[in-house]
C-alpha positions as CSV (number, residue, x, y, z in Angstrom):
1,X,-3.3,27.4,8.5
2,X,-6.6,26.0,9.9
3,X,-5.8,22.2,8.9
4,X,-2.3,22.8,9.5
5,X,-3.6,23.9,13.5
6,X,-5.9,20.6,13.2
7,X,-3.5,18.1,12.5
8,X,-1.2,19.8,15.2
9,X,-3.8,19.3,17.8
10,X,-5.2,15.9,16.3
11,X,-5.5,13.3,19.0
12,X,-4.6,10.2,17.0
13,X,-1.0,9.3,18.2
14,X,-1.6,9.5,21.6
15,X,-5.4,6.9,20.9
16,X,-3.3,4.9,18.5
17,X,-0.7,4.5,21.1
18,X,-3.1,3.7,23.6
19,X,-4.8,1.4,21.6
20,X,-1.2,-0.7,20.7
21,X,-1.1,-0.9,24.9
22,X,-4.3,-1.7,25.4
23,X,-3.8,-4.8,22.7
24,X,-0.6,-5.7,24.9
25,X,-2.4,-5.7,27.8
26,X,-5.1,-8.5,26.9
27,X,-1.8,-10.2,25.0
28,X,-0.5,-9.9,28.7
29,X,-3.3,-10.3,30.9
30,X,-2.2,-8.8,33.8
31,X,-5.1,-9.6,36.1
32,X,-3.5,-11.4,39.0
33,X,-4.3,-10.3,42.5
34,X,-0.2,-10.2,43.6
35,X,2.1,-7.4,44.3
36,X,4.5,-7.3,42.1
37,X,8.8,-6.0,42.2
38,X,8.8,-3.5,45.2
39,X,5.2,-2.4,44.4
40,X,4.4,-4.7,47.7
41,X,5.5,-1.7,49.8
42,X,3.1,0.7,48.4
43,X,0.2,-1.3,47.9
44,X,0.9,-2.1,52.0
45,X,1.1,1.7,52.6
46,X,-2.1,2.5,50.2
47,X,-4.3,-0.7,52.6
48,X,-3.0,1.4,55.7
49,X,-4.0,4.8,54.7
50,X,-7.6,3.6,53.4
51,X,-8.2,1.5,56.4
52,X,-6.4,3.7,59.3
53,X,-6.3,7.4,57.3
54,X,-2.3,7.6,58.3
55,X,0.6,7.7,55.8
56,X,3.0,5.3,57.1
57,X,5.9,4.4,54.5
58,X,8.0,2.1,55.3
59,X,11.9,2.4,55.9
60,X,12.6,-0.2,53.4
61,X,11.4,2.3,50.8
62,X,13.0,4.8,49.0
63,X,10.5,6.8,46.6
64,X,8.1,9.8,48.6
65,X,4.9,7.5,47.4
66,X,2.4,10.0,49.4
67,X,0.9,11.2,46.0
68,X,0.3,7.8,44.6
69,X,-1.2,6.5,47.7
70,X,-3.8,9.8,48.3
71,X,-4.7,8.9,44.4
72,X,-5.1,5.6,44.8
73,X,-6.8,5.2,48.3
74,X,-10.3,6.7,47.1
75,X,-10.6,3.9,44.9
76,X,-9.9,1.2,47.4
77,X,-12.6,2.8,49.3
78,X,-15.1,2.5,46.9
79,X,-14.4,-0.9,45.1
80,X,-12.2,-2.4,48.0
81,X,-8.4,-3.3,48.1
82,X,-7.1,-5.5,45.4
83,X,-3.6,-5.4,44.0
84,X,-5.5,-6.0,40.2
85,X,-7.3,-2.6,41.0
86,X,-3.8,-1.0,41.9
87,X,-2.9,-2.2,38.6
88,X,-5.4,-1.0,36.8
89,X,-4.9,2.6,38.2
90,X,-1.5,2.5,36.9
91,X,-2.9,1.1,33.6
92,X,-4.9,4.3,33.4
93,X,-1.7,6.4,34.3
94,X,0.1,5.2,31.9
95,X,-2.2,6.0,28.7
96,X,-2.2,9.8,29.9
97,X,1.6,9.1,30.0
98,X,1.1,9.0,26.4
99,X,-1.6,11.9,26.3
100,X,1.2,14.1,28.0
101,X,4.1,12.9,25.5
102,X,1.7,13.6,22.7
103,X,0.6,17.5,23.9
104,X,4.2,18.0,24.3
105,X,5.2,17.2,20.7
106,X,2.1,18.9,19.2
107,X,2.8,21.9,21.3
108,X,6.7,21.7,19.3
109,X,4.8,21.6,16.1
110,X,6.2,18.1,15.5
111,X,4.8,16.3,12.5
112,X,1.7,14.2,12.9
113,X,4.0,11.3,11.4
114,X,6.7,11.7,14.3
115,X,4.3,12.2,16.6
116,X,2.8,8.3,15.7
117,X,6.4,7.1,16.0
118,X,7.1,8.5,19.3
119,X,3.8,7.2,20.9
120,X,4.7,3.9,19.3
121,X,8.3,4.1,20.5
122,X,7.0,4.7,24.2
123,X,4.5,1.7,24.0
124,X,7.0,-0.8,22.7
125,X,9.5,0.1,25.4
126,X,9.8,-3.2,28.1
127,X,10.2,-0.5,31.2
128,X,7.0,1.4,29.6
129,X,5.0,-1.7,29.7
130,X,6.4,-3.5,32.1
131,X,5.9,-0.2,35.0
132,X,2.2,-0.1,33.7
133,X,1.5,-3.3,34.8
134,X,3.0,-3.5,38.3
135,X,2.0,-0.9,41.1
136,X,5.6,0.7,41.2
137,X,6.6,4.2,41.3
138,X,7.5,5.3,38.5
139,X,4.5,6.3,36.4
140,X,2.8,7.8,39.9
141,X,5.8,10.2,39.6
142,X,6.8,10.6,35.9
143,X,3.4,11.3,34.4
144,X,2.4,13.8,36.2
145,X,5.6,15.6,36.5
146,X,4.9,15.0,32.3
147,X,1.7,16.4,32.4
148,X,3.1,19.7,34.2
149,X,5.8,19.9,31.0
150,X,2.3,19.5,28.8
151,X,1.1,22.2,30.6
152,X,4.3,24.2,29.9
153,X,4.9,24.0,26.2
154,X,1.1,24.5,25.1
155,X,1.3,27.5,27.1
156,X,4.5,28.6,25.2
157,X,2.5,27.9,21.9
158,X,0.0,30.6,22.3
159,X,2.9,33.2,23.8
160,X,4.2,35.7,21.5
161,X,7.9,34.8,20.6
162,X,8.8,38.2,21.9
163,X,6.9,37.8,24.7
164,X,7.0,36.7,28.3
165,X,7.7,32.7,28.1
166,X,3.9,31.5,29.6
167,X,1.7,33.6,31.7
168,X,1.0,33.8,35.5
169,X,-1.7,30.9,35.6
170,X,0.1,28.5,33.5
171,X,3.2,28.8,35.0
172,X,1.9,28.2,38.8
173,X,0.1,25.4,37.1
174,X,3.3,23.9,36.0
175,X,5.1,24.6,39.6
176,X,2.1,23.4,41.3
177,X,2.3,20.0,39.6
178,X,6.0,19.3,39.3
179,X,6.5,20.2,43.1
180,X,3.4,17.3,43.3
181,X,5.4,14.9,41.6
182,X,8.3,15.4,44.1
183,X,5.6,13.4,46.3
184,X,5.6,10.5,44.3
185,X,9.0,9.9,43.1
186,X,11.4,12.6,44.1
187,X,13.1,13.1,41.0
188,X,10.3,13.1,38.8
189,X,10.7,16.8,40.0
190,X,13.8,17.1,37.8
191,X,11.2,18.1,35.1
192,X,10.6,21.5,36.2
193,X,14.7,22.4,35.8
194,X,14.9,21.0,32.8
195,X,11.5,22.9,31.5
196,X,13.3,26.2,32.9
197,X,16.6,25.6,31.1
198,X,14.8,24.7,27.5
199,X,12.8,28.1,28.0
200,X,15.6,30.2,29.1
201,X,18.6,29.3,27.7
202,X,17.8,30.7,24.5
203,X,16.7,33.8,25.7
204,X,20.1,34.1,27.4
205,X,21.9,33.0,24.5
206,X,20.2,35.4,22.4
207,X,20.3,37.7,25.2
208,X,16.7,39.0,25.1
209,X,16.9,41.0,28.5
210,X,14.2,42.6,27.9
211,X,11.6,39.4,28.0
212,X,14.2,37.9,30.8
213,X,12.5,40.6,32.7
214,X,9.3,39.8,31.8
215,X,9.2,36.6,32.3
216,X,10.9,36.8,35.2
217,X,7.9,37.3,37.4
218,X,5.8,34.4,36.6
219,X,9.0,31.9,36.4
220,X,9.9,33.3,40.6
221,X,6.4,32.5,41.0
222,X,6.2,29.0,39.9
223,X,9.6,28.8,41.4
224,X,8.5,29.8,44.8
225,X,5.5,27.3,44.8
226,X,7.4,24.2,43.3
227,X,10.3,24.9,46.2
228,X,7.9,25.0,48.4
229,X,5.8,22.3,48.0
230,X,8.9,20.2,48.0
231,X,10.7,21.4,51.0
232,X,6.6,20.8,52.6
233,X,7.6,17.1,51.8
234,X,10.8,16.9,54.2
235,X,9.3,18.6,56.7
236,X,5.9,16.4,56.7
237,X,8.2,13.4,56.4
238,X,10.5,14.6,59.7
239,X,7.4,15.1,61.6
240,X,5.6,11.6,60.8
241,X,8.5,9.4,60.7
242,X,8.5,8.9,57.2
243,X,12.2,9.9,56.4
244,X,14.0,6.8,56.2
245,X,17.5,5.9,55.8
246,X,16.4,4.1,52.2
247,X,16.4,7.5,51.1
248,X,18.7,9.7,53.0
249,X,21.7,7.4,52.1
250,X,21.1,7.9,48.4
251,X,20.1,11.6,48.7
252,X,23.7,11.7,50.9
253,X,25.7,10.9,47.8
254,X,23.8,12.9,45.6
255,X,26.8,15.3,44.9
256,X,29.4,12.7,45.7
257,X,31.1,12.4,42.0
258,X,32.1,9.2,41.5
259,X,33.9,8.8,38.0
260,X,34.0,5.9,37.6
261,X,30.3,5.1,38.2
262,X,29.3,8.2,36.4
263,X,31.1,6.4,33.5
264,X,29.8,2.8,33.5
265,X,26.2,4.5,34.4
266,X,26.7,6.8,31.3
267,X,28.2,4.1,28.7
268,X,25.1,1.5,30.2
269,X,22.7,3.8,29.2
270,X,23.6,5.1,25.7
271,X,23.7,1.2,24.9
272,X,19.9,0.9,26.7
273,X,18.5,3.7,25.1
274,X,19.8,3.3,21.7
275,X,18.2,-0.5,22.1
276,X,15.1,1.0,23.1
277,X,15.0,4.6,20.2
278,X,16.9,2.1,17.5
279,X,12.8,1.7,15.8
280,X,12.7,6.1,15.7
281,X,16.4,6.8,15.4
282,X,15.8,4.4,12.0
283,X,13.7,7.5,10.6
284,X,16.4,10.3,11.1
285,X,17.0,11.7,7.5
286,X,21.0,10.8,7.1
287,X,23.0,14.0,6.8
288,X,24.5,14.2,3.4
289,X,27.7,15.8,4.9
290,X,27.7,15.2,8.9
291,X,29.3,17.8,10.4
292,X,32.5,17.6,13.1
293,X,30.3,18.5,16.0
294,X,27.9,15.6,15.0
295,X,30.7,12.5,14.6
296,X,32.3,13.8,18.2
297,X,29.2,13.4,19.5
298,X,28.5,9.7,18.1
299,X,32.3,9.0,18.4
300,X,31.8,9.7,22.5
301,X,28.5,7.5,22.3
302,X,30.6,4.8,20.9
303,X,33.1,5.5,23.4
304,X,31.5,5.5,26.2
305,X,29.6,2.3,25.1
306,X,32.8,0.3,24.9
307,X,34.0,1.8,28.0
308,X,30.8,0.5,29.6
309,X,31.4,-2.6,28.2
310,X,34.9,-2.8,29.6
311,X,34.2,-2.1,32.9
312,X,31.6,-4.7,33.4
313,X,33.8,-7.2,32.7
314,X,35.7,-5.8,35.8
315,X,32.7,-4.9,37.6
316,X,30.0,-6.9,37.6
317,X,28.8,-10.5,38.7
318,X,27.4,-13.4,37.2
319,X,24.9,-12.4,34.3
320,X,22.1,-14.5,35.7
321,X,22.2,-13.5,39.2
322,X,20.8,-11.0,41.2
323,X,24.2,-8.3,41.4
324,X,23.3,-5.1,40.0
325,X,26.1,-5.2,37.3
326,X,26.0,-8.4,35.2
327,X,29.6,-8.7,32.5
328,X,27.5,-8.9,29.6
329,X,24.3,-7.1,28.2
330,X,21.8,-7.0,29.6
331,X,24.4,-5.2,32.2
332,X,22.3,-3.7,34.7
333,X,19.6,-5.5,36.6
334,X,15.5,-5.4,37.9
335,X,13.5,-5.3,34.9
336,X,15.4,-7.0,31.7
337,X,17.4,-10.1,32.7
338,X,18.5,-13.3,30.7
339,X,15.9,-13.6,29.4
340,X,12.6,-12.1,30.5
341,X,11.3,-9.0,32.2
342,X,10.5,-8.9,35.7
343,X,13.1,-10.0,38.4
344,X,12.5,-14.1,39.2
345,X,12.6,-13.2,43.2
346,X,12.2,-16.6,44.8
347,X,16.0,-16.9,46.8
348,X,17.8,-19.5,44.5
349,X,16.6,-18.3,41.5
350,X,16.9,-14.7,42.4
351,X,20.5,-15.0,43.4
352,X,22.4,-17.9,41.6
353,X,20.2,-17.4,38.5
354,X,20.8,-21.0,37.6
355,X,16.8,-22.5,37.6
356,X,15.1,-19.7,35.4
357,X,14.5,-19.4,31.7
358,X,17.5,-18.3,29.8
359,X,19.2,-17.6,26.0
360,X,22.6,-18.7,25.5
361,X,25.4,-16.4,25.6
362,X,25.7,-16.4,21.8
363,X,21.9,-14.8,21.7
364,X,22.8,-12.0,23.8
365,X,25.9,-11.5,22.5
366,X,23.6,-10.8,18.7
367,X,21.9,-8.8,20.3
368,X,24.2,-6.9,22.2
369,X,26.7,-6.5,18.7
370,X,23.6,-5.1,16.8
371,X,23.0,-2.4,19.4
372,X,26.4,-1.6,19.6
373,X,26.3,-1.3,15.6
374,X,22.8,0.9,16.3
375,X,25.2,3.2,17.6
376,X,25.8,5.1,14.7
377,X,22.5,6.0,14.6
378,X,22.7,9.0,16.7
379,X,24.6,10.8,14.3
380,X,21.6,12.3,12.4
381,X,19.8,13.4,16.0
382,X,23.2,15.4,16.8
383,X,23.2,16.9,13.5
384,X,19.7,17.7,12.9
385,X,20.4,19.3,16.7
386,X,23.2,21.8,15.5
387,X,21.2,22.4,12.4
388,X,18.4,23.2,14.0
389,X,16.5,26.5,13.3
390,X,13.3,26.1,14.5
391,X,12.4,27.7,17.9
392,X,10.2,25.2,19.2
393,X,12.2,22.4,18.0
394,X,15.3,23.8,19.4
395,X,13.3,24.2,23.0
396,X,11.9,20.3,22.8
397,X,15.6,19.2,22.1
398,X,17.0,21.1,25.1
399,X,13.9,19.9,27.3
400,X,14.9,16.4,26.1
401,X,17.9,16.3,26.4
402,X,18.4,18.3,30.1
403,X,15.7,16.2,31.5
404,X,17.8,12.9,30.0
405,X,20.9,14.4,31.8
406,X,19.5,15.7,35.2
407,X,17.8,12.2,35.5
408,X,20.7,10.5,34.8
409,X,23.2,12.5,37.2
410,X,20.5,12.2,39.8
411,X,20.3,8.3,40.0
412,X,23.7,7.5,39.2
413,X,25.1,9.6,42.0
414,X,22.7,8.4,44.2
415,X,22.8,5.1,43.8
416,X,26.1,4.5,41.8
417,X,26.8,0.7,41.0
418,X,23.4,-0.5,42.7
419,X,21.5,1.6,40.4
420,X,18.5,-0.4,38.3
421,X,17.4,-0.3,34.7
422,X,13.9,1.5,35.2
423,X,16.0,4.5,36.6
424,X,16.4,4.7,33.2
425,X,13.2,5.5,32.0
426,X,13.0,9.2,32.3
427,X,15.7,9.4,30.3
428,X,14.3,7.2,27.8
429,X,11.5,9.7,27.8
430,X,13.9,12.8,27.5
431,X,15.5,11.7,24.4
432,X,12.0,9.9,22.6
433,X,11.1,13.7,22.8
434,X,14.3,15.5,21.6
435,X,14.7,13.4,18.2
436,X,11.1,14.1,17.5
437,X,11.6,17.0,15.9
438,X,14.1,15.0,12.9
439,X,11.8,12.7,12.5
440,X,10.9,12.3,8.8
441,X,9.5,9.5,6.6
442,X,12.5,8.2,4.5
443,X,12.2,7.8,0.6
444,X,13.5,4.8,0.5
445,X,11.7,1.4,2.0
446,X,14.9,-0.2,3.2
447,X,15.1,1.8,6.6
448,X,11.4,2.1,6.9
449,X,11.8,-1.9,6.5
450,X,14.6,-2.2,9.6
451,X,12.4,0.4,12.0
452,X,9.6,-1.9,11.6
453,X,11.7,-4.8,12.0
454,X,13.6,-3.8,15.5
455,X,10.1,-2.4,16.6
456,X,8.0,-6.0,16.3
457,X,11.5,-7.3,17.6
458,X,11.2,-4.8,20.5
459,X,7.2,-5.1,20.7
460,X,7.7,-9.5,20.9
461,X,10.4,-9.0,23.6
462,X,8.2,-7.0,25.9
463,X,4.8,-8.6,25.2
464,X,6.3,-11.9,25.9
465,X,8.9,-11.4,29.1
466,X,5.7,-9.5,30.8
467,X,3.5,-12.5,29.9
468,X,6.2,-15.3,31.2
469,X,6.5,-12.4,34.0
470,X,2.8,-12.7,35.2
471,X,2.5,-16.1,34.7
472,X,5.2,-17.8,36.8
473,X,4.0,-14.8,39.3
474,X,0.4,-17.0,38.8
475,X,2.1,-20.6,39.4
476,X,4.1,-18.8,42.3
477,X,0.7,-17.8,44.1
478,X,-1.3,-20.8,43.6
479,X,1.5,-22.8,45.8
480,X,1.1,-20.1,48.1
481,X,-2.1,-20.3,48.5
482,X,-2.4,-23.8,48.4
483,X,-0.1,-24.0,51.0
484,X,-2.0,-21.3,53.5
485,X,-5.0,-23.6,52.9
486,X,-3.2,-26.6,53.8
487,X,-2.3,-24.9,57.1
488,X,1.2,-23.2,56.7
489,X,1.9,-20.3,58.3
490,X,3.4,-17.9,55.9
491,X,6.4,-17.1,58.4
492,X,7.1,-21.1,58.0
493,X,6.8,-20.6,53.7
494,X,9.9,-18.4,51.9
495,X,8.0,-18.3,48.4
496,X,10.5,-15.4,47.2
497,X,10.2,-11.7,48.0
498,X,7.1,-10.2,47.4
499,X,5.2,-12.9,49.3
500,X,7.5,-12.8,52.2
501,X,7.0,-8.9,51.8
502,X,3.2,-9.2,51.5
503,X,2.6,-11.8,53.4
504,X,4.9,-12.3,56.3
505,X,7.1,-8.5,56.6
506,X,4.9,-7.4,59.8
507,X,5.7,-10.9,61.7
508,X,9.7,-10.2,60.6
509,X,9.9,-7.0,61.8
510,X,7.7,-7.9,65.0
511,X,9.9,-11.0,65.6
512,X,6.7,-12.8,66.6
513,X,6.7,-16.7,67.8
514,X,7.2,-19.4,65.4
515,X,5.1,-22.5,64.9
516,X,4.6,-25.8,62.9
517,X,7.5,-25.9,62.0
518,X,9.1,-29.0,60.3
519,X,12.4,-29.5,62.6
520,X,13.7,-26.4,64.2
521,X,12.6,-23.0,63.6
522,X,15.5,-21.6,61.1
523,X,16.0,-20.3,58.2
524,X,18.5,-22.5,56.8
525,X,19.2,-21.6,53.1
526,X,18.3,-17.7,53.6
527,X,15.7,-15.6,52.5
528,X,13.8,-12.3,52.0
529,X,12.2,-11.8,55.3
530,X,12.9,-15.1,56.7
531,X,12.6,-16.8,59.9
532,X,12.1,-20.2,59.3
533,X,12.3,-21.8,55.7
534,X,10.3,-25.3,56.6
535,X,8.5,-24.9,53.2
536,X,9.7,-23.1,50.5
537,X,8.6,-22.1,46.1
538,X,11.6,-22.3,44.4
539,X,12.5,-23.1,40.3
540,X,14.1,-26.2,41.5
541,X,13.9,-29.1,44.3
542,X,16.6,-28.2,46.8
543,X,19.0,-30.3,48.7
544,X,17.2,-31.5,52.0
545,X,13.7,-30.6,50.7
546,X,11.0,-32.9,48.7
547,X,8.3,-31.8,46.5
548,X,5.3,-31.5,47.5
549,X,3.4,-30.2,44.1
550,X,4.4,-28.4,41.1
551,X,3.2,-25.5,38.7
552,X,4.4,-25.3,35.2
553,X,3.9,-21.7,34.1
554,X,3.3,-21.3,30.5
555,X,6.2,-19.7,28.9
556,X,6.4,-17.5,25.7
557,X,10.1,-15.8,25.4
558,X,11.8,-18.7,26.6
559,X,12.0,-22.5,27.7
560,X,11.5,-22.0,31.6
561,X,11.0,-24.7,34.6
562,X,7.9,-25.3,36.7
563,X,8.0,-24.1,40.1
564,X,7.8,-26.6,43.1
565,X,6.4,-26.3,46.7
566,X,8.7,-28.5,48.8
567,X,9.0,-28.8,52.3
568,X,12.0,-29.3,54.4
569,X,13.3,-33.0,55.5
């Protein structure tokens, strides 16, 4: 029982893990000093707070971001602001990600073995690694909001299994943190309805009344404290001006059912995640008689796969461009593109898609037909999920699985068709967690062979597109600043989003007078933030521009071009 206790508690998946990121990392070197994606808005608001000591969030962003920024702004006021130190914070975030992935299996008595293939499976994931390199959201909101379901299930451990569910401490513990995430990224607080529905829905099921009554007043408790730290948000955000339209509209449409989105959204993500869980799905022990329930459930996978792939072709744009709904895999946009990770946001590239790297169609059509074939893979989760006797097991599967679906609801109602591909990382992390429990070393070495295989395919597809990711991001930034040294004003320089964000956003917004420019001061060919485009990065020489210098990135996942600092004629 002792060793049996030890190995439970052992914390060698969660270092191992961390040690397979940390390898990635150097692989990546992620050092630059550059916003990256949207992460230019809260690095902006974390400089403010440190500097001023007021949260001010701008409209253009959606996700609460107080949390992250009161984390972070210590640390700029020790060592100084830096975007690299941002990134580093997230860095650290993300390796108690997989502490709090970890605690959660071992507190479900999964098996040391699954426990190493669902820290793996979390490292190897593009989103995972690509959101702990940037200074985005995501991970501010997510890990903690993990951490409070860590919380949760080792408390549930050490509870009798007649007995109230967790006691009074841990459970305003769990409340306390969840409603914290809500700060972060609002529906990182989905966690603490999809802890209570894996903790009672047995109990009703089984109709235990009598520890429903017990339990009852430590869950009002932690109830009472998560709604209320939540509902503090909204009203601290009404009185300091930080309730903007980015994310009332998409909390407007919250319960707006759209069918039709909620069925591309569903059928786009059963082909994401089972790309992403094909390396642990591998080591699900193959029923040797599937039963109905588990073929309907794989059959409506497939289905709704197909039906996802059907209405892209009606739905969505050019594959390459910047539309949120491309007609082939990779369907949805932000992080995975054709072919890299990262979005290329310099105007031209960013919205014709014709100067950046690139497979050919037949490549992602492979890919997309072995995924589709991956399919069937689900079929031993959904059996091993009817099978299943095991309390704890049972109670990580439901966790799992209503934290997969809550997430999912949450951002496809709210953002339907515009919706990107991180969104779907919770629900990535939902379901690593419910197969855990099925997950068994096979006795032959044939599937053991194809899990490794998808994994190092999975692992070389990340590790490169963030590397090609960071360093056209370095060529990008160079021009910039080669260009501020040579004396152009970055409201006269449209180098692509996050510099214009970075850079040149409080000039935009305070429509402040242009000068040096080269002809008249407008923004001819468009873009992010722009007033006047006399100079501009792009992946290409444009018509009525020269070159002025180029950057050739060094490029790992594909054939890419250099970038080029021209200026108008």
């Amino acid at each position: 029982m002792r060793d049996t206790a030890r190995k439970l508690l052992s914390p060698r998946p969660a270092l191992g893990g961390a040690l397979v990121l940390g390898l990635c990392w150097i692989l990546v070197r992620p050092a630059g000093d550059y916003p990256l994606n949207d992460d230019w808005l809260y690095a902006r608001a974390t400089k403010i707070f440190a500097e001023t000591g007021h949260v001010h969030i701008d409209n253009y962003a959606a996700p609460s971001a107080v949390g992250q920024i009161l984390f972070s702004a210590p640390f700029v006021k020790v060592f100084g602001f830096s975007h690299s130190l941002l990134r580093a914070l997230t860095m650290a975030l993300a390796l108690g990600g997989l502490w709090a992935l970890d605690a959660i299996a071992a507190a479900c008595e999964v098996t040391l073995f699954a426990r190493w293939v669902l820290a793996l499976a979390v490292v190897i994931n593009p989103l995972y690694l690509y959101l702990s390199t940037t200074y985005m959201t995501e991970l501010y909101g997510w890990v903690p909001a993990m951490g409070s379901a860590a919380i949760w299930f080792r408390a549930r451990r050490v509870q009798p299994s007649n007995g109230p569910l967790v006691g009074l401490a841990d459970a305003i513990a769990v409340g306390a943190l969840a409603g914290a995430a809500f700060w972060c990224r609002q529906f990182a607080a989905l966690v603490f309805p999809a802890l209570l529905v894996s903790g009672l829905w047995p109990i009703v099921r089984l109709r235990e009344w009598r520890r429903l009554r017990e339990s009852a007043p430590m869950l009002l408790a932690a109830t009472a404290l998560f709604a209320l730290i939540v509902r503090a948000w909204f009203a601290w955000a009404r009185a300091t001006g930080n309730s903007g339209a980015a994310f009332a509209d998409p909390a407007a449409r919250l319960f707006r059912l759209e069918p039709s989105m909620t069925l591309f959204e569903a059928g786009s993500m059963v082909v994401y995640l089972t790309a992403f869980l094909a390396p642990a799905l591998l080591w699900l022990a193959w029923p040797p008689r599937p039963r109905w329930g588990a073929l309907a459930g794989t059959a409506a996978l497939v289905a709704l796969a197909f039906l996802a792939r059907r209405l892209c072709q009606t739905l969505g744009g050019p594959d390459n461009g910047a539309e949120h709904v491309h007609q082939h895999f990779p369907y949805v946009g932000n992080v995975l593109y054709n072919a890299g990770i990262g979005p290329v946001t310099m105007q031209e590239s960013y919205y014709s898609g014709a100067a950046r790297p690139h497979w050919s169609p037949l490549a992602w059509r492979s890919i997309e037909c072995a995924i589709f074939a991956a399919l069937v893979l689900w079929l031993p989760f959904f059996q091993g999920a009817i099978e299943s006797r095991a309390p704890r097991s049972r109670e990580l599967v439901l966790f799992g699985a209503a934290l997969a679906a809550l997430n999912f609801f949450a951002f496809s109602q709210a953002f339907q068709l515009e919706s990107f591909d991180r969104y779907y990382l919770a629900s990535f992390l939902g379901f690593a967690l419910a197969i855990a429990p099925f997950v068994a070393a096979p006795k032959g070495r044939a599937r053991a062979a194809l899990s490794a295989a998808a994994a190092l395919a999975l692992l070389a597809f990340g590790v490169a597109g963030v590397h090609d990711e960071f360093r056209w991001n370095d060529a990008r930034w160079m021009l910039v600043n080669r260009a501020r040294a040579a004396g152009v004003d970055p409201s006269n320089l449209q180098a692509g989003y996050e510099p214009a964000g970075w850079l040149s956003y409080d000039a935009w917004m305070a429509n402040e007078p242009l000068q040096a420019c080269a002809g008249p001061c407008v923004c001819i060919r468009g873009g992010f933030f722009c007033r006047d485009d006399s100079y501009r990065i792009e992946m290409e020489v444009l018509p009525g521009y020269r070159a002025v210098v180029m950057e050739t990135p060094s490029y790992w996942l594909a054939k890419g071009p250099p970038l080029f600092l021209q200026m108008r004629q």
